[in-house]
Biotite code that builds the C-alpha atoms (Angstrom):
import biotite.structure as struc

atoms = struc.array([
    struc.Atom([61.564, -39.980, 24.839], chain_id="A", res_id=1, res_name="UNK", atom_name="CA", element="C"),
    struc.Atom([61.886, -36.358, 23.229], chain_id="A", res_id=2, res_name="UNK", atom_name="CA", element="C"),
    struc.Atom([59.016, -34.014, 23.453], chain_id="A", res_id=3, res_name="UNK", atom_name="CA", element="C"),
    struc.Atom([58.740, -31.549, 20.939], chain_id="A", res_id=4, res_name="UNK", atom_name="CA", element="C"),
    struc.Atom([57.539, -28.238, 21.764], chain_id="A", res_id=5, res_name="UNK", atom_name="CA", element="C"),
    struc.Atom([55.653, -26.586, 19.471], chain_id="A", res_id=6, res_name="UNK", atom_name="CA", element="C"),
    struc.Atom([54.977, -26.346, 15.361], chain_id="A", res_id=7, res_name="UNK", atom_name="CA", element="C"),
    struc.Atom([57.515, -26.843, 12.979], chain_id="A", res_id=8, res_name="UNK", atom_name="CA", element="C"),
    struc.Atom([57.710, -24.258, 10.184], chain_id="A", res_id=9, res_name="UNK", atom_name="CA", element="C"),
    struc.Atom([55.982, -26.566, 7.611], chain_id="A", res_id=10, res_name="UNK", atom_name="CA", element="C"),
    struc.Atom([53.002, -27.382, 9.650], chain_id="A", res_id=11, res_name="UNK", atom_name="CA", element="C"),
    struc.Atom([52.542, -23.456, 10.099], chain_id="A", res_id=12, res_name="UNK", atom_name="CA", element="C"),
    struc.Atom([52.332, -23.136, 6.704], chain_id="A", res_id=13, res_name="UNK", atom_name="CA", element="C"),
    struc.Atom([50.242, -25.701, 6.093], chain_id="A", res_id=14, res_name="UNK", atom_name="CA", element="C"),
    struc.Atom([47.789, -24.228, 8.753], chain_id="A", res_id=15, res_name="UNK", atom_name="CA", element="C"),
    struc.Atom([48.171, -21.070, 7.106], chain_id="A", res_id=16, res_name="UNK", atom_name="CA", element="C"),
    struc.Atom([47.277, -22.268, 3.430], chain_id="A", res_id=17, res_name="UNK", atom_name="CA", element="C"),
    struc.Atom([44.219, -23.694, 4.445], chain_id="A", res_id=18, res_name="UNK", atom_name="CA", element="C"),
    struc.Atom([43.240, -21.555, 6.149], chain_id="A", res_id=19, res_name="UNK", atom_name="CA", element="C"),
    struc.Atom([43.531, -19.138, 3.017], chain_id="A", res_id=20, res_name="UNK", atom_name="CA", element="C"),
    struc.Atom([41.707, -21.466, 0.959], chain_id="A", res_id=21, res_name="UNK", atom_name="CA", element="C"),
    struc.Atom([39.167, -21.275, 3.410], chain_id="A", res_id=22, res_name="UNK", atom_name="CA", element="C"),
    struc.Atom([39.054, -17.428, 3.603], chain_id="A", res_id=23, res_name="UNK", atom_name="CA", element="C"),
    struc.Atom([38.658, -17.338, -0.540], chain_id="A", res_id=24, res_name="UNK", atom_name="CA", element="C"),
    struc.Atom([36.175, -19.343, -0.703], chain_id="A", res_id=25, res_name="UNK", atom_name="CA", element="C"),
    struc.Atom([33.917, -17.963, 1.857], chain_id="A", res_id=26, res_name="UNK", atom_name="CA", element="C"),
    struc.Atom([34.659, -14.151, 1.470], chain_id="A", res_id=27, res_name="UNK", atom_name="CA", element="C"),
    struc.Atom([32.612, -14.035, -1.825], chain_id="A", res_id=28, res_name="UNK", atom_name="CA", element="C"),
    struc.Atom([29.463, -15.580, -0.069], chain_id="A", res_id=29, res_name="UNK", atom_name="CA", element="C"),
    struc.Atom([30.452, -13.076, 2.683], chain_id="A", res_id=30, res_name="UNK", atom_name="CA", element="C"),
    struc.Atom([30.079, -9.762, -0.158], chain_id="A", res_id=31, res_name="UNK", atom_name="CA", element="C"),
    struc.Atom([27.117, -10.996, -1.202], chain_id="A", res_id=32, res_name="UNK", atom_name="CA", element="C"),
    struc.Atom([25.355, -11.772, 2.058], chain_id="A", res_id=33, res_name="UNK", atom_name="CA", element="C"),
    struc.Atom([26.716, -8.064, 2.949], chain_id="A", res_id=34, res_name="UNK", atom_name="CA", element="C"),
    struc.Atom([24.684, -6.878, -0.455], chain_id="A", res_id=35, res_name="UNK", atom_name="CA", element="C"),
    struc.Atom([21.337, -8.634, 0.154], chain_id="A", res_id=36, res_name="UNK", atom_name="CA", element="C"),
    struc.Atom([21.447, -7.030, 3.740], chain_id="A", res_id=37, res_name="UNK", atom_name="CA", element="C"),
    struc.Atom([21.744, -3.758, 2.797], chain_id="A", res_id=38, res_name="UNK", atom_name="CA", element="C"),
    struc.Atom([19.127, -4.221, -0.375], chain_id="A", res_id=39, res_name="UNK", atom_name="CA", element="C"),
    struc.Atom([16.880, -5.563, 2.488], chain_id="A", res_id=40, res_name="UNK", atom_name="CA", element="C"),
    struc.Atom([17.813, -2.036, 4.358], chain_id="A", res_id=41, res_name="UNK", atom_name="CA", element="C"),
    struc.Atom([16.868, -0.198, 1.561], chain_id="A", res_id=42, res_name="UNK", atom_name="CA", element="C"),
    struc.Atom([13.878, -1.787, 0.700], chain_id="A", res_id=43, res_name="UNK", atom_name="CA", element="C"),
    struc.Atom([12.473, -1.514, 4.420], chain_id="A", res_id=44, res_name="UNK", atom_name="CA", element="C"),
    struc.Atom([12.752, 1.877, 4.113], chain_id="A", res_id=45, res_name="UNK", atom_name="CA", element="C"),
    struc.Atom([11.789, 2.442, 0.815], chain_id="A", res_id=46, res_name="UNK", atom_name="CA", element="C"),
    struc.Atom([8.541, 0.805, 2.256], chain_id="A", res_id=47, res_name="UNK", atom_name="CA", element="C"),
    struc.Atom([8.471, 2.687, 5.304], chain_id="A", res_id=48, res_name="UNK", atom_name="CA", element="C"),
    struc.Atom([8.863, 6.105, 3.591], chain_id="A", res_id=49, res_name="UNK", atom_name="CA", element="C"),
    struc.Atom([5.862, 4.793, 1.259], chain_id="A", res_id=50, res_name="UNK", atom_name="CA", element="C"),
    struc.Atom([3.637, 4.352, 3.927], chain_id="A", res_id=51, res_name="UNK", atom_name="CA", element="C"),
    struc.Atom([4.645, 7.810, 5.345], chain_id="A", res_id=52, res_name="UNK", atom_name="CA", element="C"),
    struc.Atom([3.725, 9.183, 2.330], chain_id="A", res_id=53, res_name="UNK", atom_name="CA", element="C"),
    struc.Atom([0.265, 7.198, 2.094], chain_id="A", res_id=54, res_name="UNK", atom_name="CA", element="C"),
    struc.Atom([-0.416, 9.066, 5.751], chain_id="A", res_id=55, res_name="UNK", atom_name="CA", element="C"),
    struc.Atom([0.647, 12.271, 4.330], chain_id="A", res_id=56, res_name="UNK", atom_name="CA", element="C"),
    struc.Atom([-1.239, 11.944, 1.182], chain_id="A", res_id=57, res_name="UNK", atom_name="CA", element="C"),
    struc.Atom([-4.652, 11.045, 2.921], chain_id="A", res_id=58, res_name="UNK", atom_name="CA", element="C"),
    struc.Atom([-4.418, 14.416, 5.370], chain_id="A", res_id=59, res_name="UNK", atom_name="CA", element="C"),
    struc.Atom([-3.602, 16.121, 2.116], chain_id="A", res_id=60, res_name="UNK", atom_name="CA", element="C"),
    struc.Atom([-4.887, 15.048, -0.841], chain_id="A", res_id=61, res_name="UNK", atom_name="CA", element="C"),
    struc.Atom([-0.923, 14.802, -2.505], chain_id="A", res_id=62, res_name="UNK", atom_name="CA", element="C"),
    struc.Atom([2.435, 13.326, -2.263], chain_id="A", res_id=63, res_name="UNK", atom_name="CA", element="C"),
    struc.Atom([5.868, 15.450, -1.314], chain_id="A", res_id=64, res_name="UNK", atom_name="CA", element="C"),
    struc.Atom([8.882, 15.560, -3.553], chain_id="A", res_id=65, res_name="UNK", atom_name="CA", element="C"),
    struc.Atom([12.076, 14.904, -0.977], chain_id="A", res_id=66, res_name="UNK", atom_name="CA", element="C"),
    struc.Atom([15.662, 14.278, -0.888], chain_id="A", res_id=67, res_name="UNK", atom_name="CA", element="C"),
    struc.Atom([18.733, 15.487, 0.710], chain_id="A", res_id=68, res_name="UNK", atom_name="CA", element="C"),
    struc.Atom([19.007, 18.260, -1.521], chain_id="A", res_id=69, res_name="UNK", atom_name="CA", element="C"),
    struc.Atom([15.329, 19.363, -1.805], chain_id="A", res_id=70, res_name="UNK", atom_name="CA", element="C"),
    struc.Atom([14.380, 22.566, 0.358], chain_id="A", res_id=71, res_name="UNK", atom_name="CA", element="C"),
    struc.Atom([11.160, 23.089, 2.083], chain_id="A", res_id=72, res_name="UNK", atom_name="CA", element="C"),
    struc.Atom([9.318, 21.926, 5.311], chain_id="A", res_id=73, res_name="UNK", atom_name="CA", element="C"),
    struc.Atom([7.713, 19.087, 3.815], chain_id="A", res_id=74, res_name="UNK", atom_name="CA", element="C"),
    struc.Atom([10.484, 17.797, 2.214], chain_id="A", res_id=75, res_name="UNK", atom_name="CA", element="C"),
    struc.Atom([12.388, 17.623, 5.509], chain_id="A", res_id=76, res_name="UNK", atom_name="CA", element="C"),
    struc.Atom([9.289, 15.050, 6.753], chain_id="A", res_id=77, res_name="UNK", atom_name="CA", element="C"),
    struc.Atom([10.829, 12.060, 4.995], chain_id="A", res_id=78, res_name="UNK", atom_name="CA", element="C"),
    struc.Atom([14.144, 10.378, 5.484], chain_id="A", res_id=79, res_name="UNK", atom_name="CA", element="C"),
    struc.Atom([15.988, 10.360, 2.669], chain_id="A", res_id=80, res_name="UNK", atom_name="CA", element="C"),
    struc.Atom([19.116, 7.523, 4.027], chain_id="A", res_id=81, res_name="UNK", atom_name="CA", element="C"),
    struc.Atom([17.850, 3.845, 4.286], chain_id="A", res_id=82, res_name="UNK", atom_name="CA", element="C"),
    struc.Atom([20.144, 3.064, 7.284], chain_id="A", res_id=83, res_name="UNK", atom_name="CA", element="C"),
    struc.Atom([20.493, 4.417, 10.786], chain_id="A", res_id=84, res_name="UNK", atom_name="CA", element="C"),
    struc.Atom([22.435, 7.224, 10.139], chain_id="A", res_id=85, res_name="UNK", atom_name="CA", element="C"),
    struc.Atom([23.611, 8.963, 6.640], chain_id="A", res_id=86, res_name="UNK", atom_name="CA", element="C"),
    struc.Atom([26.875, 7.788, 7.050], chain_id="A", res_id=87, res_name="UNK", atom_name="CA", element="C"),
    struc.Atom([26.152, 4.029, 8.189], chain_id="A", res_id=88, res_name="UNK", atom_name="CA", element="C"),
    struc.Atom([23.502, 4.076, 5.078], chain_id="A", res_id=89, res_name="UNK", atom_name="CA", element="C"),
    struc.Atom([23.956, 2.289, 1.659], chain_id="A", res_id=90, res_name="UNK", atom_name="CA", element="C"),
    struc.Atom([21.055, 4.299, 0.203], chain_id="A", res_id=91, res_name="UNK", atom_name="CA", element="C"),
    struc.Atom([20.559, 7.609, -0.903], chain_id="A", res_id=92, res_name="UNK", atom_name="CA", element="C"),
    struc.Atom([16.317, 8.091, -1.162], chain_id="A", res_id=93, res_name="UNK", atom_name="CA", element="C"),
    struc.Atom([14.774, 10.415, -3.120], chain_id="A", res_id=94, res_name="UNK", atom_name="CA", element="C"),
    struc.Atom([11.137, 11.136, -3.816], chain_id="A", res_id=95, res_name="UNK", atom_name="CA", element="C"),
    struc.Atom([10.158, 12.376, -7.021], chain_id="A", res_id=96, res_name="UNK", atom_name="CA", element="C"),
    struc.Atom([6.578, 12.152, -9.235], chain_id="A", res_id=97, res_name="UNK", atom_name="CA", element="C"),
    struc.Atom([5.975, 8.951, -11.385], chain_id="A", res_id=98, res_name="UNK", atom_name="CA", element="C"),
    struc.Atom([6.946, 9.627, -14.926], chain_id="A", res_id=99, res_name="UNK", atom_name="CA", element="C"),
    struc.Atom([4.992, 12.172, -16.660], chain_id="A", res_id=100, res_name="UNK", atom_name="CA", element="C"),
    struc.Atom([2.413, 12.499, -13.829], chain_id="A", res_id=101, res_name="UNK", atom_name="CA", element="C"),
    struc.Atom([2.515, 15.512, -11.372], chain_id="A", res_id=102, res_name="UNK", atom_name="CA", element="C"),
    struc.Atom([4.029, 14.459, -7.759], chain_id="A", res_id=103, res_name="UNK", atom_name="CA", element="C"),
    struc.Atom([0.485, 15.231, -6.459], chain_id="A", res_id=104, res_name="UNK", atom_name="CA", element="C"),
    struc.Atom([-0.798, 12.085, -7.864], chain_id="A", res_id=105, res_name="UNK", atom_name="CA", element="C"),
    struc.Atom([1.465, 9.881, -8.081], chain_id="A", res_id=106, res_name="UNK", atom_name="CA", element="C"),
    struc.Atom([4.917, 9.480, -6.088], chain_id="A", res_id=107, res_name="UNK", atom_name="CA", element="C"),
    struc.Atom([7.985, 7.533, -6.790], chain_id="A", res_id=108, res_name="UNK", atom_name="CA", element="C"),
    struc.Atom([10.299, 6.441, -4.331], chain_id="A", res_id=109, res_name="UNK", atom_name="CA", element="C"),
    struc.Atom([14.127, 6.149, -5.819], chain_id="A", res_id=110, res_name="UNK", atom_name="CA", element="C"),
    struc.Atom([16.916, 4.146, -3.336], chain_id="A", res_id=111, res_name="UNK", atom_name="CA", element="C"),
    struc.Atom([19.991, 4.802, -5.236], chain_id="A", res_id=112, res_name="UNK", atom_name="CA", element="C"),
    struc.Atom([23.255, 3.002, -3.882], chain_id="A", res_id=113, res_name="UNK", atom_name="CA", element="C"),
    struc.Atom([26.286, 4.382, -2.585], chain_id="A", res_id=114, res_name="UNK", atom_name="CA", element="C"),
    struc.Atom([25.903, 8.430, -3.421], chain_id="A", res_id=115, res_name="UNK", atom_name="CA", element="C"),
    struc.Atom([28.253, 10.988, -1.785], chain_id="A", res_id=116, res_name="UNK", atom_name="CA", element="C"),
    struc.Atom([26.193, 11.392, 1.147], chain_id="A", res_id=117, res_name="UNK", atom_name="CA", element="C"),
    struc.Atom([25.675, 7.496, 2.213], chain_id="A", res_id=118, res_name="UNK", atom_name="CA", element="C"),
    struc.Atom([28.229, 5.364, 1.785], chain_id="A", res_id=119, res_name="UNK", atom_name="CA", element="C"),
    struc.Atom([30.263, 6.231, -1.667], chain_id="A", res_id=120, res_name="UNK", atom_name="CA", element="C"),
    struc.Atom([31.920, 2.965, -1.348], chain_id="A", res_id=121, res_name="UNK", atom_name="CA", element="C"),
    struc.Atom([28.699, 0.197, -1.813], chain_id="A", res_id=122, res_name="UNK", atom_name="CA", element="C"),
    struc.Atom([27.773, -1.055, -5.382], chain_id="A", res_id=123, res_name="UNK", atom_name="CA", element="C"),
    struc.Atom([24.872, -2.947, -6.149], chain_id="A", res_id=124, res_name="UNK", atom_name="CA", element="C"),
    struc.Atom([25.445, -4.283, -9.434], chain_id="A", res_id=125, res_name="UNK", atom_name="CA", element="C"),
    struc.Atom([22.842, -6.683, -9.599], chain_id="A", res_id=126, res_name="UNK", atom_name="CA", element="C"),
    struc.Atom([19.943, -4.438, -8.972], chain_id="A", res_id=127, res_name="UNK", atom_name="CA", element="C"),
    struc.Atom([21.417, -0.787, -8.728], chain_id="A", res_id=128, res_name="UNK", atom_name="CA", element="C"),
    struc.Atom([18.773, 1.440, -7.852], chain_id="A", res_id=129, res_name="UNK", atom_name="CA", element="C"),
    struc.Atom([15.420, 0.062, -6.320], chain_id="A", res_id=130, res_name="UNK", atom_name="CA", element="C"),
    struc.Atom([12.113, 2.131, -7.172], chain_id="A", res_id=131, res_name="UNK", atom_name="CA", element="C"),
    struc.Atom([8.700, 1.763, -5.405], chain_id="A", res_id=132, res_name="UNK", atom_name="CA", element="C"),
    struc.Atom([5.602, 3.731, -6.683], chain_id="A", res_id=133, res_name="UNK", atom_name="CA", element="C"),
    struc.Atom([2.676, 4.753, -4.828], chain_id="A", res_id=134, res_name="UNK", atom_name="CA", element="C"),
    struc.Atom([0.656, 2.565, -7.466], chain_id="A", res_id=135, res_name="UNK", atom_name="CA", element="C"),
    struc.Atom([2.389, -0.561, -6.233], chain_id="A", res_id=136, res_name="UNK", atom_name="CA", element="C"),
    struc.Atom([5.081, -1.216, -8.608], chain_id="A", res_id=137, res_name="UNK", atom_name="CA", element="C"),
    struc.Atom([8.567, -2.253, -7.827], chain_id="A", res_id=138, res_name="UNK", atom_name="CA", element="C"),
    struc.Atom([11.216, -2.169, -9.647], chain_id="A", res_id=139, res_name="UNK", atom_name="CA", element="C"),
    struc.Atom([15.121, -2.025, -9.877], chain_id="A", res_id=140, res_name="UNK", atom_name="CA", element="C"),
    struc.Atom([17.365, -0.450, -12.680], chain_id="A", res_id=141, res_name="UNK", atom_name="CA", element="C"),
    struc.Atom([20.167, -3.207, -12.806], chain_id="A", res_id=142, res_name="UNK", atom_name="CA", element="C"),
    struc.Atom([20.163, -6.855, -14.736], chain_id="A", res_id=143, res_name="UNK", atom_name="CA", element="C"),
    struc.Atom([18.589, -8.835, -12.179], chain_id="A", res_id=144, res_name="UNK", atom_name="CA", element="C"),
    struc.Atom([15.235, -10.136, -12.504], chain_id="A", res_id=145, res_name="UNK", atom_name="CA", element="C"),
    struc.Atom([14.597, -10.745, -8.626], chain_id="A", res_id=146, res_name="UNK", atom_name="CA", element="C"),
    struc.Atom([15.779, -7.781, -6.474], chain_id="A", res_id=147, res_name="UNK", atom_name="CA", element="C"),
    struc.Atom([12.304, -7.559, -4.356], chain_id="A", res_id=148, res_name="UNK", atom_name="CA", element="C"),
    struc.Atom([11.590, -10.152, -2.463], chain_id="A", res_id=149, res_name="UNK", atom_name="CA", element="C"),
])
């Protein structure tokens, strides 16, 4: 009786292929699970910034214009990243008025992927940038027809 111990060097390639074909298959499921999580993010606080701004508009009678660029003590109110941190974010946010209207009336709320303060590196090419207004629309800039959910 001879025992064999161990794999020969086809069977470890074998292993190794399939488990290669395994890998490409599931790591484009994996990118876009990783996209819908972080347009989730975004969206969460696109909604909690909104209802921030709500509060702040019924103590005084307008909205605030924010970002990470905008000065002012207002401005600094609102969070302008959608994740926990700046740099763990996928999100830039940036408050600006609706349109034509003055910010006082009307506020829109921009989350604009992967900007040189969040992460440079995430793309959204489905939706791209994901707008709510204070009148209860929302929207996204990119080709997809279902980016809120």
């Amino acid at each position: 009786m001879n025992a064999r111990g161990g794999f020969t060097l086809v069977e470890l390639m074998v292993a190794l292929a399939v488990a290669g074909a395994l890998a490409a298959v599931a790591y484009p499921g994996y990118q876009l699970h990783v996209i819908r999580t972080k347009r989730t993010e975004a969206q969460v606080a696109l909604q909690a910034v909104m209802h921030q701004q709500e509060r702040y508009f019924t103590q005084n009678n307008r909205y605030v214009a924010f970002g990470a660029g905008v000065d002012g003590p207002e401005a600094r109110l609102f969070r302008w990243w959608s994740g926990a941190t700046p740099a763990a974010s996928a999100y830039e946010i940036i408050g600006r008025a609706c349109g034509s209207e003055d910010i006082a009336d009307c506020v829109e709320l921009v989350a604009i992927p992967g900007t040189d303060r969040v992460d440079n590196r995430y793309r959204d090419p489905s939706c791209d940038r994901l707008i709510l207004t204070s009148t209860g629309m929302h929207l996204a800039t990119g080709p997809a027809t279902r980016c809120w959910r």
